[in-house]
C-alpha positions as CSV (number, residue, x, y, z in Angstrom):
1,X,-176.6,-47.6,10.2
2,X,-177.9,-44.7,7.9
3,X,-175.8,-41.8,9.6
4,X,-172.5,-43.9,10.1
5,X,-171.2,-47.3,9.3
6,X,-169.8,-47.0,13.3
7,X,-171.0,-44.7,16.3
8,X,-167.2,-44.6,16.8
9,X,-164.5,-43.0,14.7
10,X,-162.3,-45.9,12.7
11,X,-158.9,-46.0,13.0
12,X,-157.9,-49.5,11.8
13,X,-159.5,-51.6,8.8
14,X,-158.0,-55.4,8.0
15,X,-158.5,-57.2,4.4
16,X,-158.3,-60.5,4.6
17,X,-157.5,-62.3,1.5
18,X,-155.2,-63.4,-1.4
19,X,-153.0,-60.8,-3.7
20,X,-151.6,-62.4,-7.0
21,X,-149.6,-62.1,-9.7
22,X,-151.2,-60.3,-12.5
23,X,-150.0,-61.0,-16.2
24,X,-152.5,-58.9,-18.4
25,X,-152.3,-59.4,-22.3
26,X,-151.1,-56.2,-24.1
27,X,-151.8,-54.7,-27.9
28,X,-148.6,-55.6,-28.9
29,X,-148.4,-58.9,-28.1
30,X,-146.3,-58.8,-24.8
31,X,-147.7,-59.4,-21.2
32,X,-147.8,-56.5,-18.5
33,X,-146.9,-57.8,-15.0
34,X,-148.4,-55.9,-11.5
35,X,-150.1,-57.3,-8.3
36,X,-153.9,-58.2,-7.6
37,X,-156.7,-59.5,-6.2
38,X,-160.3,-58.5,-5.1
39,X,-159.6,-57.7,-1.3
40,X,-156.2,-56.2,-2.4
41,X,-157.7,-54.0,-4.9
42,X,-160.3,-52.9,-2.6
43,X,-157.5,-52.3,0.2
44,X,-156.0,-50.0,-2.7
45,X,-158.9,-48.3,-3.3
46,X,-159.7,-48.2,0.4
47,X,-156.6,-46.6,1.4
48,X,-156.5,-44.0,-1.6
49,X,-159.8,-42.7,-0.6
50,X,-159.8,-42.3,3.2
51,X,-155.7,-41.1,2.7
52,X,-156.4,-37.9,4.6
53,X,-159.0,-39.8,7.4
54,X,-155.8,-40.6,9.8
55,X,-157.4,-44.8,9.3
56,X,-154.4,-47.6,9.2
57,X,-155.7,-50.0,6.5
58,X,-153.9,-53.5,6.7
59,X,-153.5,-56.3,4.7
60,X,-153.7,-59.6,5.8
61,X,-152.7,-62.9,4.2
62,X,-150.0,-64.7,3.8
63,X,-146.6,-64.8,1.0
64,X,-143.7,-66.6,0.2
65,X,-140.0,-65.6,0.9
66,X,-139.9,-65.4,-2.9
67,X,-138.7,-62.2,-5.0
68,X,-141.8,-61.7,-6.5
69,X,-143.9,-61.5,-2.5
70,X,-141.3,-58.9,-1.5
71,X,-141.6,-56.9,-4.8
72,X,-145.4,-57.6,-4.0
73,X,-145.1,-56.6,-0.5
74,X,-143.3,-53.3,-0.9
75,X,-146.0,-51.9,-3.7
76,X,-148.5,-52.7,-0.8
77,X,-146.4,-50.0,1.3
78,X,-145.8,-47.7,-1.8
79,X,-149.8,-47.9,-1.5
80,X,-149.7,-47.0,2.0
81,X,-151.4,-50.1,3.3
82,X,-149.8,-51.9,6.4
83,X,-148.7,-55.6,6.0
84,X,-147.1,-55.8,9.6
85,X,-149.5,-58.8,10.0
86,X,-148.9,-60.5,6.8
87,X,-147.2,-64.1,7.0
88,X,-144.5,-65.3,5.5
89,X,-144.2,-69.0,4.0
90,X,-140.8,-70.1,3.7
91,X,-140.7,-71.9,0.2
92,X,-144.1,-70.9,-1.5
93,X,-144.9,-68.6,-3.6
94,X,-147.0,-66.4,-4.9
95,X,-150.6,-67.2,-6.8
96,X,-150.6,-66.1,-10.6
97,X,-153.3,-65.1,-13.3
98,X,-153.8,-64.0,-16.6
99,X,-156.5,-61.3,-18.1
100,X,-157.6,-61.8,-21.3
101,X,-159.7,-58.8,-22.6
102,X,-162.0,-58.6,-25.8
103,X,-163.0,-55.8,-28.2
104,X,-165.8,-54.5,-25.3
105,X,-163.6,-54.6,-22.3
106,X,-165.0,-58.0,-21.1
107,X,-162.4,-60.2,-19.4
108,X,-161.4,-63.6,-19.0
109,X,-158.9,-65.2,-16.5
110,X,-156.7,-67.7,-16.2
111,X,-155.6,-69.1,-13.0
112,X,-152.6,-70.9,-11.1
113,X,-152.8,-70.8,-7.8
114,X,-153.0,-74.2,-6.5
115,X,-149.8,-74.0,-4.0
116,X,-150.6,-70.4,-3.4
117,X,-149.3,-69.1,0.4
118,X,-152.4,-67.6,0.7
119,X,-154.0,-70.7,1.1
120,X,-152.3,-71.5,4.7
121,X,-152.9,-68.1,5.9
122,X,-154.5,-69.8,9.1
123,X,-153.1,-73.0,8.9
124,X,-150.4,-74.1,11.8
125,X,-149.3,-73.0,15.2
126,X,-147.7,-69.7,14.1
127,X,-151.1,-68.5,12.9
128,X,-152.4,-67.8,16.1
129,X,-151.1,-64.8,16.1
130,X,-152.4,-63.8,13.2
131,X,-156.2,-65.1,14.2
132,X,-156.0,-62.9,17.9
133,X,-155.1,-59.8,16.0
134,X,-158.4,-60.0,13.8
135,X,-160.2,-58.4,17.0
136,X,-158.2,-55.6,17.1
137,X,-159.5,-54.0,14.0
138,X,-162.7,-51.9,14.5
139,X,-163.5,-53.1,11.1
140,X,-162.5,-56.4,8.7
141,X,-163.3,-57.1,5.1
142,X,-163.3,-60.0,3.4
143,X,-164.9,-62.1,0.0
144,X,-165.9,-64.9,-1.3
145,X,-163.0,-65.5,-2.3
146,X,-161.3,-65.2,0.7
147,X,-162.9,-67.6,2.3
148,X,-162.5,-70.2,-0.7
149,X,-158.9,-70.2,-0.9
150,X,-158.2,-71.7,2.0
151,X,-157.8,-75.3,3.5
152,X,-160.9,-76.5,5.1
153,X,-159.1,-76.4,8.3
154,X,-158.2,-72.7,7.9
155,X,-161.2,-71.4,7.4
156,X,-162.7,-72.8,10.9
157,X,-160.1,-71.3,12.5
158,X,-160.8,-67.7,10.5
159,X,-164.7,-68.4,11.2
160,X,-164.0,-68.8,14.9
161,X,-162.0,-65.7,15.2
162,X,-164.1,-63.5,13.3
163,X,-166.8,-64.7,15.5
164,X,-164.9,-63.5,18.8
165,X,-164.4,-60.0,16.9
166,X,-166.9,-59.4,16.2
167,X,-168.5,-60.3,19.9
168,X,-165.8,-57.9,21.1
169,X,-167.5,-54.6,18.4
170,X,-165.8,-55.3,15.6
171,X,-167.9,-55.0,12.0
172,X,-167.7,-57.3,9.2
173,X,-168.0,-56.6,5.5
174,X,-168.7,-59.4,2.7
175,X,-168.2,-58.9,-0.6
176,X,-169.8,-62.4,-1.8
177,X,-167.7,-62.6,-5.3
178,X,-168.3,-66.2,-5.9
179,X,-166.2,-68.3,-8.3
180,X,-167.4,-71.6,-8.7
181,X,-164.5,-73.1,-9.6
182,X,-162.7,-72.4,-5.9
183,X,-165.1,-74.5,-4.2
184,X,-165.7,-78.4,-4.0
185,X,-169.5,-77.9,-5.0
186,X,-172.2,-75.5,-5.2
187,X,-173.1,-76.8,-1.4
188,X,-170.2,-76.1,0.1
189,X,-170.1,-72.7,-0.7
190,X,-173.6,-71.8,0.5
191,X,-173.0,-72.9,3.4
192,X,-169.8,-71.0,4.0
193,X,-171.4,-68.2,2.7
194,X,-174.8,-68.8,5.1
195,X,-172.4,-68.7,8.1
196,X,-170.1,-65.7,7.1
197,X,-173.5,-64.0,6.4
198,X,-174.4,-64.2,9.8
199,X,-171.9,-63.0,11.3
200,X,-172.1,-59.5,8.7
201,X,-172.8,-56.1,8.9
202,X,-172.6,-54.8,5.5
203,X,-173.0,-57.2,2.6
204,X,-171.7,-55.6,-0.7
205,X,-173.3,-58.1,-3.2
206,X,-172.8,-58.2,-7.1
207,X,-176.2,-60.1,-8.4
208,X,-175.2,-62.7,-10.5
209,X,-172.7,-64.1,-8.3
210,X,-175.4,-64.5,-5.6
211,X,-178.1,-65.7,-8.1
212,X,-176.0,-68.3,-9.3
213,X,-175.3,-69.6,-6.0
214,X,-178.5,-69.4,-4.2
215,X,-180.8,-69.4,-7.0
216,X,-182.7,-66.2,-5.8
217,X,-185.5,-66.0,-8.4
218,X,-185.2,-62.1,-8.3
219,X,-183.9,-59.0,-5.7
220,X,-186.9,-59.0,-3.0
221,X,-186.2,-62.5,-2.5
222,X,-182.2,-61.7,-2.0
223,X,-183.4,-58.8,0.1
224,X,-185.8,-60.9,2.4
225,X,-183.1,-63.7,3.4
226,X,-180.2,-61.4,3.8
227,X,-182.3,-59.8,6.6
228,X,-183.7,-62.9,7.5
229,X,-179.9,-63.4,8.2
230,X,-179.3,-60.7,10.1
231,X,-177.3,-58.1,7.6
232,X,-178.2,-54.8,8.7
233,X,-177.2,-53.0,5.2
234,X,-177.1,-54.5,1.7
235,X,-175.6,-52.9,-1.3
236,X,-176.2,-54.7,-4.4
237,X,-174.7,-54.0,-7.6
238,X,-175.9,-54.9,-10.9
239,X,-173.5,-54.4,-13.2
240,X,-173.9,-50.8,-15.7
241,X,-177.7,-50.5,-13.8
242,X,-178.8,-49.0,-11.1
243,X,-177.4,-50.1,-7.4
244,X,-180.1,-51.1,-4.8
245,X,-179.2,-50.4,-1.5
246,X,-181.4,-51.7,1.6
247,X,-180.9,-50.8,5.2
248,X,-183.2,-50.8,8.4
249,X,-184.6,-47.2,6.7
250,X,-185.6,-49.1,3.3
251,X,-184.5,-49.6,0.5
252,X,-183.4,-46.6,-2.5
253,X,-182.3,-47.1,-6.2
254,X,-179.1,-45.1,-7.2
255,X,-178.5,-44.9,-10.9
256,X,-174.7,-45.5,-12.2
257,X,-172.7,-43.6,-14.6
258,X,-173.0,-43.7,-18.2
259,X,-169.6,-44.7,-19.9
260,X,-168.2,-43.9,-23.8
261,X,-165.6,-46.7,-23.7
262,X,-164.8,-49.7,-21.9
263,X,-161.5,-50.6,-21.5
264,X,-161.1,-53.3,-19.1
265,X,-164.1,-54.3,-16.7
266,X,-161.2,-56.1,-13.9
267,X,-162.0,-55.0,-10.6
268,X,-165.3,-53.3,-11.5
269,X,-166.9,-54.4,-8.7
270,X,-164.0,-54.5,-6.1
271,X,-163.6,-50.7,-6.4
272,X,-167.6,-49.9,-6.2
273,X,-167.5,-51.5,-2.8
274,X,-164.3,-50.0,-1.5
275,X,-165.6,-46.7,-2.7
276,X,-168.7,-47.6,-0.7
277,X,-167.1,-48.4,2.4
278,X,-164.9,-45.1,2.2
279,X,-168.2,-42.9,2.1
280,X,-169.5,-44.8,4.5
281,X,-166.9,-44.6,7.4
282,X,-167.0,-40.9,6.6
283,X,-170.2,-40.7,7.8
284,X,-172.2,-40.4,4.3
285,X,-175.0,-41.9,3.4
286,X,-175.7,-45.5,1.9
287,X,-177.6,-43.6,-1.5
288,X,-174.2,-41.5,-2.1
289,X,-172.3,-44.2,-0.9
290,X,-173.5,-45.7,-4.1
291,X,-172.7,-42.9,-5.8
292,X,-169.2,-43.0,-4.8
293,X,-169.5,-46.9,-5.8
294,X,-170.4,-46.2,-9.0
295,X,-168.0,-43.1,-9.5
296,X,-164.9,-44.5,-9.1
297,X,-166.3,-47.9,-10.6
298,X,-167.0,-46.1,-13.7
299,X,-163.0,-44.9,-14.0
300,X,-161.7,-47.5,-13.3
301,X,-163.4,-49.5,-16.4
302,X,-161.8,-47.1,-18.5
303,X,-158.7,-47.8,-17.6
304,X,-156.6,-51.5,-18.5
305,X,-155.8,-53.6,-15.3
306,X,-157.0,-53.7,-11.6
307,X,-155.6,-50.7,-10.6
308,X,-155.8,-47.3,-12.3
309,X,-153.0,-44.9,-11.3
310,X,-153.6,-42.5,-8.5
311,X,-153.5,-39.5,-10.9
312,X,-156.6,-40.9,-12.5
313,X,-158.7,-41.0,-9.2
314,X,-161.6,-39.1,-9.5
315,X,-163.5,-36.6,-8.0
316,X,-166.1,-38.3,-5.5
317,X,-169.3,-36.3,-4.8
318,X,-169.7,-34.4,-1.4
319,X,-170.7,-36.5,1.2
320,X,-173.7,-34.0,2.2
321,X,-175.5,-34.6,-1.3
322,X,-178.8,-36.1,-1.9
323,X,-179.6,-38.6,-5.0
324,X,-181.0,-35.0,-6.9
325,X,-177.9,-33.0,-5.8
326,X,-175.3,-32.5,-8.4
327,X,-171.9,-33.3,-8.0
């Protein structure tokens, strides 16, 4: 998987997961309203950076008939990404949070999401439809997260179709972002997690998330079950160190970028691993893969919110360049 995330050139990427509400906390006292959520930031990100690659990315979950999902819906499309196979829930509405940011950028969040659509994306008769289209997609992404949100029943049905996609060639990415709080106990979680794992080809990994939930006593350990699972690439990011990435080459160190001022560290690690994707499925390398990771990662940080606008995209390095190269 070094030269190319697929033999085949991608035309269609699906996101499965939840998009909220965002209410941020501003300077002057007020509250700044947009749209969020891991997979949906990463769709973002995603689509922004592989805009001239001729790839449909999609979104898929499910919304209310509400005002505030069709104002959420249309910024999707402003955004480029397809919601063709998004579901709509007539009567629910929306999930909803609240970043709280201190003096170094760190945040804090506040949740409501309890009756969220999201979390009968799979749910019912008229999500079959929904389920058979997963095996269309040459690729699907999803989190922790996505997986948590939804009804116990749901997410058999999701594990069962992802299991026939992926039979049929399609490739599974896992971001693990693991919230405690979105699952009935530690246990439950692992083993979601255990069988998702399975079932992955790359695993983009933020450290203290998977510490926390496995208990992995340092990175070789993390390394050595993830391939005792079966992941053929893991990208694991630590924060403002270095990213470790291991693939059936070995394993390299990619240093991140050094930043004056952080503004806001919300969807930090959601835009590292869409930038990593997007080098990958252009063919680049897992080391500047990470480099892309940790490119955009470090912009966004310096910016308030989930999203940054598109003007402030940077630069990414050129997808022939080695770790000693300059950008």
């Amino acid at each position: 998987m070094s030269a190319a995330f697929l033999a085949t050139p991608i035309t269609r990427i699906g996101l499965i997961g939840e998009c909220m509400v965002e209410l941020r906390s501003q300077m002057d006292g007020q509250l700044g309203q947009a749209f969020g959520g891991d997979t949906l930031n990463a769709a973002v990100y995603l689509r922004r950076l592989l805009g001239g690659a001729g790839v449909q990315v999609d979104y898929l979950t499910a919304v209310g008939d509400d005002s505030l999902s069709q104002a959420m819906r249309a910024c999707w499309r402003e955004e480029g990404i397809g919601d063709e196979r998004v579901r709509v829930l007539p009567g629910r509405l929306p999930g909803l949070y609240l970043i709280q940011t201190d003096a170094d950028g760190e945040r804090r969040f506040l949740y409501w999401r309890g009756e969220a659509a999201a979390r009968e994306c799979f749910d019912g008769a008229d999500a079959q439809p929904l389920l058979a289209a997963l095996a269309g997609y040459q690729v699907l992404y999803l989190s922790g997260i996505s997986l948590a949100v939804l009804t116990d029943t749901g997410r058999e049905r999701l594990f069962a179709a992802l299991r026939e996609a992926r039979a049929t060639g399609t490739r599974l990415v896992f971001d693990n972002n693991y919230r405690p709080r979105l699952w009935a106990g530690v246990q439950a979680a692992r083993t979601a997690y255990q069988r998702l794992l399975q079932l992955t080809d790359l695993a983009l990994v933020t450290w203290e998330d998977d510490a926390a939930l496995f208990g992995f006593a340092d990175e070789a350990a993390l390394f050595a079950q993830y391939a005792e699972w079966g992941v053929a690439e893991v990208a694991l990011k630590r924060g403002a160190r270095s990213c470790l990435v291991q693939d059936r080459q070995g394993r390299q160190e990619v240093d991140g970028e050094a930043v004056a001022r952080v503004v806001d560290t919300t969807a930090a690690g959601d835009s590292f691993s869409a930038a990593y994707l997007a080098c990958r499925l252009q063919g680049g390398t897992p080391d500047v893969a990470a480099r892309w990771g940790h490119r955009l990662a470090a912009t966004v940080i310096q910016h308030p919110g989930a999203l940054i606008p598109r003007a402030a995209m940077p630069a990414m390095p050129a997808l022939s360049l080695s770790l000693t190269a300059q950008a």
